[in-house]
C-alpha positions in Angstrom: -4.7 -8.3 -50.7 -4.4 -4.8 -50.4 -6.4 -4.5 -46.4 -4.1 -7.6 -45.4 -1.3 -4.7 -44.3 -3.9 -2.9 -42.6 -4.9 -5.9 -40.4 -1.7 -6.5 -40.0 -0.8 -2.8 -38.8 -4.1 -3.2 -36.7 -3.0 -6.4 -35.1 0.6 -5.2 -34.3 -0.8 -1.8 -32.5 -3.2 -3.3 -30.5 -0.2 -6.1 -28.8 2.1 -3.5 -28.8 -0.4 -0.9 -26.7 -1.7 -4.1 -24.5 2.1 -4.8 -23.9 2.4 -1.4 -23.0 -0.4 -1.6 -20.6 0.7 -4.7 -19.1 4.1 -2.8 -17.8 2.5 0.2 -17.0 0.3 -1.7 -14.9 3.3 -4.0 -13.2 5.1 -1.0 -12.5 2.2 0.5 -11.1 1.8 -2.4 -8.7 4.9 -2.5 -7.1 4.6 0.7 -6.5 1.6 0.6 -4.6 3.4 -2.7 -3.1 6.2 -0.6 -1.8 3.9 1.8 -0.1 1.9 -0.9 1.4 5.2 -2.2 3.0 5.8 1.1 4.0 2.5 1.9 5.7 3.2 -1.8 8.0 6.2 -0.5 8.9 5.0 2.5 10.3 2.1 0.6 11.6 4.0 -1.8 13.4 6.4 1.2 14.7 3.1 2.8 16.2 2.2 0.1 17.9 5.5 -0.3 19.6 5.4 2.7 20.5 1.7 2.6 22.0 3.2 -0.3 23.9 6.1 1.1 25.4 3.6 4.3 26.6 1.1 2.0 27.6 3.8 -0.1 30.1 5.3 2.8 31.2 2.0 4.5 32.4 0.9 1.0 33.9 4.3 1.2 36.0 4.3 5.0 37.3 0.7 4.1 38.4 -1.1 5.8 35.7 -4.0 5.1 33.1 -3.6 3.5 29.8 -4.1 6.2 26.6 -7.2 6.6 25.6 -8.9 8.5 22.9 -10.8 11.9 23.3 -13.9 9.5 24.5 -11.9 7.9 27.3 -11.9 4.8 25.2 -8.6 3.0 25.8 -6.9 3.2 22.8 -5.5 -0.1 20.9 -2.8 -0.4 18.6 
């Protein structure tokens, strides 16, 4: 009877550290789910932006951006 604390104490540390984990992990995970909203964001600014350049240089008569290559350039 003596080793049935021990499991127990052996039992109760390992929840207790896969609890831990399991927060650490869902805190984790928003956070990378905030900076994945924040990364559309800014993607979906840029490509306004590549739109309103790419309409105004279609209406003063100019080409469209394009890279280094002279690939146009897409959003």
């Amino acid at each position: 009877m003596d080793y049935l604390e021990f499991l127990f104490a052996g039992f109760a540390v390992f929840w207790g550290g896969l609890f831990a984990y399991l927060l650490w992990l869902q805190a984790r995970l928003r956070t990378v789910q905030r900076d994945l909203e924040r990364l559309e964001e800014r993607l979906a600014e840029s490509g306004a932006e590549f739109e309103r350049a790419r309409v105004s240089a279609s209406a003063a008569g100019r080409p469209e951006p394009s890279d280094a290559y002279g690939r146009p350039t897409s959003p």
